[in-house]
PASEVEX-258478 format. One record per residue (C-alpha): residue in three letters; x, y, z; residue number from 1. Coordinates in Angstrom, 3 decimals, padded with zeros to 6 digits, always signed. Layout:
BEGIN
    aa         px         py         pz     i
   Ala          X          Y          Z   NUM
...
This chain:
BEGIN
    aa         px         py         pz     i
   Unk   +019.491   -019.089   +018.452     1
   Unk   +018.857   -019.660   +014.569     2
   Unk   +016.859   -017.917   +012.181     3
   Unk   +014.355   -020.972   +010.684     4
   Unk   +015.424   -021.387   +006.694     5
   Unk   +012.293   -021.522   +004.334     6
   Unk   +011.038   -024.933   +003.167     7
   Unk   +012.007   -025.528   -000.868     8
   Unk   +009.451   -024.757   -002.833     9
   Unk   +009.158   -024.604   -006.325    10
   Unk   +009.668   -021.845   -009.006    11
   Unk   +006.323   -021.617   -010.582    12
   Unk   +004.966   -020.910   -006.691    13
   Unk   +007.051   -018.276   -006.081    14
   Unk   +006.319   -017.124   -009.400    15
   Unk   +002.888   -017.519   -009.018    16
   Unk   +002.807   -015.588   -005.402    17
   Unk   +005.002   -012.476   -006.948    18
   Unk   +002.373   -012.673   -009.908    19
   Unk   +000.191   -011.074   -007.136    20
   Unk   +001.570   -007.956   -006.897    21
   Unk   +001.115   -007.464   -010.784    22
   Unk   -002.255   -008.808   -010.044    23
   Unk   -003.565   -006.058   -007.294    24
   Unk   -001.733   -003.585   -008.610    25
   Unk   -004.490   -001.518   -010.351    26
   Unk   -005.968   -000.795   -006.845    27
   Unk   -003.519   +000.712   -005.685    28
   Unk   -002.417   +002.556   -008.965    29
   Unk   -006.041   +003.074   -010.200    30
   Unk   -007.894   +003.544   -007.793    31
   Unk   -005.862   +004.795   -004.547    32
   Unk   -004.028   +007.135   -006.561    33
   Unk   -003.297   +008.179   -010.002    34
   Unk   -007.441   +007.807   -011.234    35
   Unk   -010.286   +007.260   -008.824    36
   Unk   -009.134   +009.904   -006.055    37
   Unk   -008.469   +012.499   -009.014    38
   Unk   -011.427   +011.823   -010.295    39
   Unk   -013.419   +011.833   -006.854    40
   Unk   -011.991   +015.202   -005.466    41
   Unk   -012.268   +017.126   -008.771    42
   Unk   -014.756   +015.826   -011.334    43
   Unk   -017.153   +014.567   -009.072    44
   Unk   -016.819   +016.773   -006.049    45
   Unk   -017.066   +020.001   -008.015    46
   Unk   -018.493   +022.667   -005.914    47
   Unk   -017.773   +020.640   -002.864    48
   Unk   -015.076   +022.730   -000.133    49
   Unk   -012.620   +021.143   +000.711    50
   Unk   -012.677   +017.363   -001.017    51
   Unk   -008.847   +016.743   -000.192    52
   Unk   -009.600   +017.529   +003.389    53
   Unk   -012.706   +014.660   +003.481    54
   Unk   -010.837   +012.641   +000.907    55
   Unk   -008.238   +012.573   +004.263    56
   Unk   -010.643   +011.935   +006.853    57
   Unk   -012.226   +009.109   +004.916    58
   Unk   -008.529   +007.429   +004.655    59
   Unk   -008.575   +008.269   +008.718    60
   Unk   -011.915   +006.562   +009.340    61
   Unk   -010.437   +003.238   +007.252    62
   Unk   -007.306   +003.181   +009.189    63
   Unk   -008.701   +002.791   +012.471    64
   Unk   -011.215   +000.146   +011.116    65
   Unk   -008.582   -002.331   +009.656    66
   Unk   -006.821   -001.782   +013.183    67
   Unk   -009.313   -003.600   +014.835    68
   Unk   -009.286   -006.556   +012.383    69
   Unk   -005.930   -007.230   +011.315    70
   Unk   -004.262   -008.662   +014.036    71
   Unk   -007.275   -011.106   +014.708    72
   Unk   -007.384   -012.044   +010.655    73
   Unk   -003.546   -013.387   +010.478    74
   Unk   -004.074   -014.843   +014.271    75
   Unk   -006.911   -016.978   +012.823    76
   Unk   -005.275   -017.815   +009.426    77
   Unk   -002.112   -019.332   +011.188    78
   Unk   -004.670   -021.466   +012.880    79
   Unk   -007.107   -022.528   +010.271    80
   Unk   -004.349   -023.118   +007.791    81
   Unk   -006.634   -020.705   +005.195    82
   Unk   -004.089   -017.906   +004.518    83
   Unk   -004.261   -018.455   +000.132    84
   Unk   -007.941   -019.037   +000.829    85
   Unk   -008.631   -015.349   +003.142    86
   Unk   -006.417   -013.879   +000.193    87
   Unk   -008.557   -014.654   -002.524    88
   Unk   -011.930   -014.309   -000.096    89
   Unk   -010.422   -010.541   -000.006    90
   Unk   -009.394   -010.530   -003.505    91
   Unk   -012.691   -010.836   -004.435    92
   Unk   -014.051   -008.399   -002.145    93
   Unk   -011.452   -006.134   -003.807    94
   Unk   -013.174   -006.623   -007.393    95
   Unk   -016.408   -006.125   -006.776    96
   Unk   -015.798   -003.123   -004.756    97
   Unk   -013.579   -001.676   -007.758    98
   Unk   -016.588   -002.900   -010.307    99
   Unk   -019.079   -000.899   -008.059   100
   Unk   -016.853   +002.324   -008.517   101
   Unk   -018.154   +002.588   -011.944   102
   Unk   -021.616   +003.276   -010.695   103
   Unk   -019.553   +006.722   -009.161   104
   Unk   -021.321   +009.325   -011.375   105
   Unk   -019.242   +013.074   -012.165   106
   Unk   -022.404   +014.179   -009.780   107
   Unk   -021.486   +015.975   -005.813   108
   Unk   -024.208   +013.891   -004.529   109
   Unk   -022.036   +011.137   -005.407   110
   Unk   -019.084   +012.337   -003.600   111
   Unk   -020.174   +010.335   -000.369   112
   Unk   -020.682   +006.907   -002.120   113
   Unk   -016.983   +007.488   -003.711   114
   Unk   -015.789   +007.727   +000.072   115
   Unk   -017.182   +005.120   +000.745   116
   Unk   -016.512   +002.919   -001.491   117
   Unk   -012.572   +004.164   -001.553   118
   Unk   -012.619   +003.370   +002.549   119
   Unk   -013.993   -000.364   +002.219   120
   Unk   -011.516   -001.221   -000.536   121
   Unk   -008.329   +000.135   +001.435   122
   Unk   -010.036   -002.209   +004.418   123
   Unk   -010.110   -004.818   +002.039   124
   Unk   -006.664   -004.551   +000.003   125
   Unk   -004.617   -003.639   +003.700   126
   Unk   -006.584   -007.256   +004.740   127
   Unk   -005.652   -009.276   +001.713   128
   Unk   -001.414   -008.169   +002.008   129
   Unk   -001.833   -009.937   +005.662   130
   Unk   -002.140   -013.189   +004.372   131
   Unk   +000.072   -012.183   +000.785   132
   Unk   +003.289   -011.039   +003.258   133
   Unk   +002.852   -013.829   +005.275   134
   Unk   +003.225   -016.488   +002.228   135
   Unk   +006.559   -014.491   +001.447   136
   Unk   +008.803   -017.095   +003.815   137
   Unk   +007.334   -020.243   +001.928   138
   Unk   +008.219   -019.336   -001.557   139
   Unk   +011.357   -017.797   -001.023   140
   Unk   +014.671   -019.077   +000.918   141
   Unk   +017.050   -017.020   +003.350   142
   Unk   +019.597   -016.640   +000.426   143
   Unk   +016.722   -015.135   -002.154   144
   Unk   +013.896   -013.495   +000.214   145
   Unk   +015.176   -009.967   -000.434   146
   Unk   +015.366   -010.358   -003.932   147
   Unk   +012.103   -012.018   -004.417   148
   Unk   +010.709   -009.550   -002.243   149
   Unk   +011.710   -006.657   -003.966   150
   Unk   +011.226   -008.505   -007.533   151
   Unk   +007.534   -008.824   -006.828   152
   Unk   +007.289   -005.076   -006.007   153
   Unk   +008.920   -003.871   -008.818   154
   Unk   +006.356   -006.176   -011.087   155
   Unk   +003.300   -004.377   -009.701   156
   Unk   +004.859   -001.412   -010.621   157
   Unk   +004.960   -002.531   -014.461   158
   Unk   +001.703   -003.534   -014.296   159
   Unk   +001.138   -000.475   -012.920   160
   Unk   +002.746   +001.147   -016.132   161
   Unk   +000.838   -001.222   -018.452   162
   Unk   -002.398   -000.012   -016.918   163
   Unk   -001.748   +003.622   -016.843   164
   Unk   -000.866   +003.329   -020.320   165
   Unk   -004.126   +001.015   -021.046   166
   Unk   -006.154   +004.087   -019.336   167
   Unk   -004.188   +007.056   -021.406   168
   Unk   -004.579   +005.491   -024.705   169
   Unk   -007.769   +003.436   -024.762   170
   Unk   -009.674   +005.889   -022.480   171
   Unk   -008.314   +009.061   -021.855   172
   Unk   -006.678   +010.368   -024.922   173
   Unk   -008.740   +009.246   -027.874   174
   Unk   -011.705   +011.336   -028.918   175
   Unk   -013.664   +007.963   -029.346   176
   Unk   -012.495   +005.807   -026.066   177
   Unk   -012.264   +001.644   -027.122   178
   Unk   -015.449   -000.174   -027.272   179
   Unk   -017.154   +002.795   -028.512   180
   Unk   -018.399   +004.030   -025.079   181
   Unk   -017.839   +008.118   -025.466   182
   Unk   -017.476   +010.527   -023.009   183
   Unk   -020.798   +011.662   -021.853   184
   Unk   -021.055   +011.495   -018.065   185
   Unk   -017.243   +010.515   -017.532   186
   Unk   -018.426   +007.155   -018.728   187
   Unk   -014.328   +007.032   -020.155   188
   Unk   -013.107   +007.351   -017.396   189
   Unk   -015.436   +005.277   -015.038   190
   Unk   -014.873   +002.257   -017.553   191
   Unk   -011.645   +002.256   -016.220   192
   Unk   -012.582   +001.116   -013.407   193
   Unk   -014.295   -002.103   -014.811   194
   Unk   -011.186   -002.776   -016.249   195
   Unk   -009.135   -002.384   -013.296   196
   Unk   -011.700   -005.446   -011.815   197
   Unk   -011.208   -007.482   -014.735   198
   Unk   -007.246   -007.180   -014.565   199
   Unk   -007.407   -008.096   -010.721   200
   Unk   -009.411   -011.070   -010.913   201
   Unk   -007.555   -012.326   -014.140   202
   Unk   -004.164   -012.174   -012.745   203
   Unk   -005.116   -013.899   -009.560   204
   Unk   -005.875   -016.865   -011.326   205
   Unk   -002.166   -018.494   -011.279   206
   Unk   -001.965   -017.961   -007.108   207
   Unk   -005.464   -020.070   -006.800   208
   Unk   -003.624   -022.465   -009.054   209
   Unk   -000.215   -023.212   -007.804   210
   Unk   +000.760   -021.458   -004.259   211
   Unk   +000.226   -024.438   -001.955   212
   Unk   -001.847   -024.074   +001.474   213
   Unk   -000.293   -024.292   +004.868   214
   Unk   -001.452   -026.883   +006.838   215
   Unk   -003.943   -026.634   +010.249   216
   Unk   -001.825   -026.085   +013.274   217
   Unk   -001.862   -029.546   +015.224   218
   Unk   -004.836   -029.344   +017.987   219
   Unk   -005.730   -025.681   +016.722   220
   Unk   -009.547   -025.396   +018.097   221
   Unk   -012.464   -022.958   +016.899   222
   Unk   -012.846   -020.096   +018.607   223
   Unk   -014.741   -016.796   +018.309   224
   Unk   -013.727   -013.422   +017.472   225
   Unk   -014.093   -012.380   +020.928   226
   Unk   -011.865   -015.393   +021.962   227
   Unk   -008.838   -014.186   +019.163   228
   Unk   -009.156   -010.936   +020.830   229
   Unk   -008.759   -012.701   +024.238   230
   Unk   -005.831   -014.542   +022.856   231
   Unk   -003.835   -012.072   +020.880   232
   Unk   -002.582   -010.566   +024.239   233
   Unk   -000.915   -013.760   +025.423   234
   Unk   +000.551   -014.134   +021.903   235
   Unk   +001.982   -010.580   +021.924   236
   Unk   +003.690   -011.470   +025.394   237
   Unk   +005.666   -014.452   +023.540   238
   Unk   +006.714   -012.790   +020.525   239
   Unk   +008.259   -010.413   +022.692   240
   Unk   +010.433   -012.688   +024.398   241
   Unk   +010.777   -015.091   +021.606   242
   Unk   +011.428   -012.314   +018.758   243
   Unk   +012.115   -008.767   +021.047   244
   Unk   +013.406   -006.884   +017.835   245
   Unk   +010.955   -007.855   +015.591   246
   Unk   +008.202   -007.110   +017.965   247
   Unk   +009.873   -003.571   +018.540   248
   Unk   +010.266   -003.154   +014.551   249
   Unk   +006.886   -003.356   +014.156   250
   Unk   +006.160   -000.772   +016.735   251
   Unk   +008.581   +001.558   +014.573   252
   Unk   +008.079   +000.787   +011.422   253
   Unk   +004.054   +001.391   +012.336   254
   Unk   +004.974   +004.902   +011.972   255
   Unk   +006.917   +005.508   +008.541   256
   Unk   +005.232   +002.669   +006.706   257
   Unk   +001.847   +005.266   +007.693   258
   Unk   +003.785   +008.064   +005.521   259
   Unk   +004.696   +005.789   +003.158   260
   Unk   +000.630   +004.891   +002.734   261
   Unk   -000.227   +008.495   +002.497   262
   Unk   +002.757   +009.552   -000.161   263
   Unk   +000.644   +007.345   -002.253   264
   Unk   -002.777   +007.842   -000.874   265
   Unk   -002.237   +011.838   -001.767   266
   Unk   +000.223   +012.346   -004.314   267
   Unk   -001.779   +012.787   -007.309   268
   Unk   -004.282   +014.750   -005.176   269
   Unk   -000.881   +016.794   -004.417   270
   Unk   -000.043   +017.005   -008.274   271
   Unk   -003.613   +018.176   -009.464   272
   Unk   -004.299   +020.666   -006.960   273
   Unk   -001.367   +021.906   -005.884   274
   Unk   +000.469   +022.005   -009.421   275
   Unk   -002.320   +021.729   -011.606   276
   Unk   -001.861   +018.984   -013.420   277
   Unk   -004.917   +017.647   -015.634   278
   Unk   -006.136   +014.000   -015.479   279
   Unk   -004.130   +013.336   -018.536   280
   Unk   -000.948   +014.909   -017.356   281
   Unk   -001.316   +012.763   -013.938   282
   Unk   -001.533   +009.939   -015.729   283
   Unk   +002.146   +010.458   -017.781   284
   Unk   +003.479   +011.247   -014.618   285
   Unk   +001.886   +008.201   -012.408   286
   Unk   +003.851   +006.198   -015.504   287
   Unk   +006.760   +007.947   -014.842   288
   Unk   +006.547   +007.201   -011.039   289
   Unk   +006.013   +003.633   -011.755   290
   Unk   +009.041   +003.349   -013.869   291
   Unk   +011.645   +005.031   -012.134   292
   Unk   +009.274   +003.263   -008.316   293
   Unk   +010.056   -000.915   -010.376   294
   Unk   +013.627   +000.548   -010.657   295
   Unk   +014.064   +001.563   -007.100   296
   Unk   +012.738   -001.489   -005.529   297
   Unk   +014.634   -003.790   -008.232   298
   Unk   +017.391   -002.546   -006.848   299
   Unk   +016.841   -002.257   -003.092   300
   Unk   +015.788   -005.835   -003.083   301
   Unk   +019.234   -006.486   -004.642   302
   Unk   +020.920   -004.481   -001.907   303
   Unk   +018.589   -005.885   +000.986   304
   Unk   +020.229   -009.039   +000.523   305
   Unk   +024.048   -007.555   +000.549   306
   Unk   +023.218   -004.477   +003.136   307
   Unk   +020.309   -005.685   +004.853   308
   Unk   +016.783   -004.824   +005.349   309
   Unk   +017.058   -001.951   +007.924   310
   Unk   +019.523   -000.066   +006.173   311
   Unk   +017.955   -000.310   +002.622   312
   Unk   +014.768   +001.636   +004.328   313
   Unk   +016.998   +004.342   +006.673   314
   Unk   +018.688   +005.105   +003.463   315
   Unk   +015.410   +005.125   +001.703   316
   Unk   +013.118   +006.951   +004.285   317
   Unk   +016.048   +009.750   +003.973   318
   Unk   +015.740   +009.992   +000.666   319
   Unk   +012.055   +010.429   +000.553   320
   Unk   +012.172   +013.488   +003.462   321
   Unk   +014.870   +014.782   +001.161   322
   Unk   +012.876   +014.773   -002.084   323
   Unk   +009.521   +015.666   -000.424   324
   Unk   +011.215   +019.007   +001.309   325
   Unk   +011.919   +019.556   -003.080   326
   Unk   +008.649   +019.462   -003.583   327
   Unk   +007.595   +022.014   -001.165   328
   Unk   +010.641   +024.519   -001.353   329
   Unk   +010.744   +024.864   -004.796   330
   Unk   +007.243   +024.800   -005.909   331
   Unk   +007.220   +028.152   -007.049   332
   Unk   +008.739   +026.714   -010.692   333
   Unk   +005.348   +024.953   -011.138   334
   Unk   +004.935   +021.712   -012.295   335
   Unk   +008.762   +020.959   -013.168   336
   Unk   +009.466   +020.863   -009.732   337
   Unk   +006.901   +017.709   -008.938   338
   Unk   +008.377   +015.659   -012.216   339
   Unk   +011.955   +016.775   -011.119   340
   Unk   +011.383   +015.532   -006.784   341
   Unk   +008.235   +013.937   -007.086   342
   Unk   +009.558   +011.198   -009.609   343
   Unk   +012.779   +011.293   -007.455   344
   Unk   +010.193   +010.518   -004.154   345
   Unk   +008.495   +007.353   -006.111   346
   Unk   +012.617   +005.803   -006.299   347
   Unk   +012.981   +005.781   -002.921   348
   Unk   +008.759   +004.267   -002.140   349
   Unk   +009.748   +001.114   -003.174   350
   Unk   +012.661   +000.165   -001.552   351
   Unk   +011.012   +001.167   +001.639   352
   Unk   +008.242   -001.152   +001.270   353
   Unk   +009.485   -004.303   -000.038   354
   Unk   +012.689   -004.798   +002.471   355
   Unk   +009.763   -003.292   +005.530   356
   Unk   +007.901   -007.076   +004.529   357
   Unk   +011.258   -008.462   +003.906   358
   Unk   +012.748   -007.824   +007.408   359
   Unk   +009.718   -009.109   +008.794   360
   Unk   +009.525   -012.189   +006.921   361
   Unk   +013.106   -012.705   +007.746   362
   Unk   +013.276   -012.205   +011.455   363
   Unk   +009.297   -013.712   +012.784   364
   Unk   +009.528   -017.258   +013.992   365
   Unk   +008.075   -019.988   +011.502   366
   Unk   +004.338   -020.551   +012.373   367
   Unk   +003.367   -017.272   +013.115   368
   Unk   +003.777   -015.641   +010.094   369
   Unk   +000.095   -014.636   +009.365   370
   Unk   +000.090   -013.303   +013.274   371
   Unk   +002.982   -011.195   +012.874   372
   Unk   +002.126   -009.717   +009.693   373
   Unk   -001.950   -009.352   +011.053   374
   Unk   +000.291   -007.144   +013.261   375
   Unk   +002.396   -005.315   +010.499   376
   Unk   -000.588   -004.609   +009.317   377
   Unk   -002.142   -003.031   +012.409   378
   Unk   +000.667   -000.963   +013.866   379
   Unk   +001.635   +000.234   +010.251   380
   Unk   -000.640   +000.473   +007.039   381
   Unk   -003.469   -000.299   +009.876   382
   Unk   -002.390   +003.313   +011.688   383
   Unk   -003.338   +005.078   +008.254   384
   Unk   -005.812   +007.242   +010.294   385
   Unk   -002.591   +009.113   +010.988   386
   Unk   -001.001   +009.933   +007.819   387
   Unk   -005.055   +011.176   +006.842   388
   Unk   -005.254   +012.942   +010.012   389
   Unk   -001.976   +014.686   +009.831   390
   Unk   -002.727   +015.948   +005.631   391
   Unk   -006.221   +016.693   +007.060   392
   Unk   -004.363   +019.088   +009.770   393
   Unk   -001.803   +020.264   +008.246   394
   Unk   -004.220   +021.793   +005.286   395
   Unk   -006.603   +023.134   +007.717   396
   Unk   -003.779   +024.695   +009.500   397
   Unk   -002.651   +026.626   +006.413   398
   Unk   -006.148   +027.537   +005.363   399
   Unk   -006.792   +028.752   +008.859   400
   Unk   -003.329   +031.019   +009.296   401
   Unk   -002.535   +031.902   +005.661   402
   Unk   -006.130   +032.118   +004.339   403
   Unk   -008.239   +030.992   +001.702   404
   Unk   -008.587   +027.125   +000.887   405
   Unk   -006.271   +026.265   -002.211   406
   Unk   -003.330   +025.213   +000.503   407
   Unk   -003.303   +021.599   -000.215   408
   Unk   +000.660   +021.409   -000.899   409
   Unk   +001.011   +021.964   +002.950   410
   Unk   -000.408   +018.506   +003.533   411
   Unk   +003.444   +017.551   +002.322   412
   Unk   +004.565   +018.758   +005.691   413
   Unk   +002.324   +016.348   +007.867   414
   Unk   +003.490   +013.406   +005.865   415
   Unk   +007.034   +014.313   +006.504   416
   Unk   +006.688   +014.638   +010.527   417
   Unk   +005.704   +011.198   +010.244   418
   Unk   +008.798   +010.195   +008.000   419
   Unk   +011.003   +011.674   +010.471   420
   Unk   +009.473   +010.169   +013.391   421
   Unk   +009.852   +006.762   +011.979   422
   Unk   +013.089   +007.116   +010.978   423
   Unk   +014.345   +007.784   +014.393   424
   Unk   +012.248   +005.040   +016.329   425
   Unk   +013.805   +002.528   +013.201   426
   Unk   +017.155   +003.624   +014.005   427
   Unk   +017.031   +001.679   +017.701   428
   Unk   +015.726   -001.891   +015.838   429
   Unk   +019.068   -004.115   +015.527   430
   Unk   +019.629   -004.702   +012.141   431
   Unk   +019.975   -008.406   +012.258   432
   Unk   +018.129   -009.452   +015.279   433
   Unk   +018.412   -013.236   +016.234   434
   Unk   +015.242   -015.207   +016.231   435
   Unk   +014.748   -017.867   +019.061   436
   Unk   +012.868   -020.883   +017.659   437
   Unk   +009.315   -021.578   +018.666   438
């Protein structure tokens, strides 16, 4: 039994692939969390009862939709030998739909559009990271994979600095935002979403350039959706025998990667209406989170090589229930308590996520990485109905026993059930499982 060792590549690839992260990383920082969903539940929905509630069934509705597709999309990748070219397919997806969310006007009876259009690009973006993770074993090598891994994840979170800092001072801040554009009809803030396009399509450019192609599988025939479908069963059966642990990390991590999706899918909704922070205050903080988030995975993807990847995310998923239980308990002393455990939460995000693709990278048989990460993506980020369902619950829960509807910091607790269900089903994976070769 051996564990496959990556082919050499060259620097500027791997380079070029990590440049990714930095690339996509306004979605994510723009427009899943620290800008568009602020701006969606509170400027635009104004009036509208409960927006955080709707904001989580949207996120619920968009889970269960990229379920059905992922596995199918890496199955067919592996085949076709197209993984760079279904990446930038989706990347482009990805920047018109962030474009379009300019056309979002501070009007209720935009509300649904925003939903909308926040639903199709978490389809999109979850899509695009099946064919990103599964490039991770050709640009790396067994010695370096953690600390590429984790290298690549703490870029997107400086870019995700550089672009809140872009936003605060070109857009936010200033009296008279850059390029003369004012501040009638959040027209400020909506520009920042054209930006956030223009940043993602830029910084893409150097992966179309330089990350090779893998080749058609040998014999590999068309077939039709229906036929993937047909085939994916068969496929599951052999990783099972030919990778057991893998297969059963990805039926555990499936669970805490989902809270992981909805710490960031709902912490600045957390921050604004729970602790009242304005759009500019949310900002500083989402550049705080970055910071201290590129430390923590800098230094878990150091560690993942030394410790491993299972223990760098126990350690980190306890860590997060820890600092999350902060945020709750003592929220009484207002909004020091979110920069004091809510900055402490965004250390241990990281470190979570970038040794979760690292351990699968590591551990899936060569050949089938796009399949096995179309299935990452399925039983974890692709569950995302349940970390939406869950905040969804857990509010209406408050609001129905407690009264009234300003309960949103109770969403915390249906976000942490998940944690701690995950946690225990990861605890049963083998920490260095041996691979059998295809």
């Amino acid at each position: 039994m051996t564990i496959n060792a990556a082919p050499k590549i060259n620097k500027r690839a791997t380079l070029s692939w990590a440049l990714w992260d930095w690339a996509e990383q306004p979605y994510p920082t723009l427009m899943q969390t620290f800008i568009f969903p602020v701006y969606l539940t509170g400027t635009v929905a104004a009036g509208i009862k409960n927006a955080d509630q709707q904001l989580g069934w949207a996120t619920a509705i968009a889970g269960l939709l990229l379920a059905l597709i992922a596995p199918v999309l890496g199955r067919r990748s592996d085949e076709t030998g197209r993984r760079k070219l279904w990446l930038l397919i989706n990347t482009g997806i990805l920047v018109v739909v962030t474009a379009a969310s300019f056309f979002v006007e501070p009007k209720p009876e935009y509300f649904l559009m925003g939903l909308v259009l926040y639903g199709i690009g978490s389809v999109i973006q979850e899509s695009a990271f099946i064919n990103y993770y599964a490039m991770l074993k050709g640009v790396t090598t067994e010695k370096n994979i953690g600390r590429i891994s984790g290298y690549a994840w703490g870029l997107g979170y400086v870019g995700g600095i550089i672009l809140l800092l872009i936003s605060l001072v070109g857009f936010v801040l200033p009296d008279n935002p850059w390029f003369g554009i004012g501040k009638e009809n959040a027209i400020h803030v909506r520009t920042i979403f054209l930006f956030a396009a223009a940043w993602i399509l830029v910084f893409t450019i150097p992966l179309l350039l330089w990350v090779p192609e893998i080749a058609k599988k040998a014999g590999a025939k068309k077939e039709s959706i229906l036929q993937s479908y047909a085939g994916l069963y068969n496929q599951l059966k052999t990783l099972r025998k030919q990778a057991p642990e893998t297969f059963k990390f990805l039926i555990s991590s499936a669970v805490y990667r989902d809270g992981l999706a909805g710490v960031f899918t709902f912490g600045a909704v957390l921050g604004t209406l729970s602790f009242g922070f304005d759009t500019q205050s949310i900002i500083f903080y989402g550049i705080g989170a970055n910071i201290v988030a590129a430390i923590g995975a800098a230094i878990g993807g150091r560690l993942d090589d030394i410790v491993g990847s299972r223990t760098v995310i126990l350690g980190s998923l306890i860590g997060l229930m820890v600092s999350a239980s902060g945020v709750f308990f003592f929220r009484d002393y207002g909004q020091i308590t979110y920069w004091v455990f809510g900055l402490l939460l965004t250390l241990f995000v990281g470190p979570a996520q970038a040794s979760s693709r690292t351990f699968v990278a590591r551990f899936t048989p060569v050949g089938r990485e796009g399949e096995v990460f179309g299935l990452y993506q399925t039983t974890g980020r692709a569950i995302s109905f349940l970390s939406g369902t869950m905040w969804a619950l857990s509010i209406a829960a408050a609001n129905y026993f407690l009264g009234g509807d300003k309960n949103t910091i109770y969403g915390i607790w249906g976000l942490m059930l998940i944690l701690l269900v995950g946690t225990v089903l990861l605890s049963r994976v083998h920490p260095r499982p041996a691979v059998i070769d295809a």
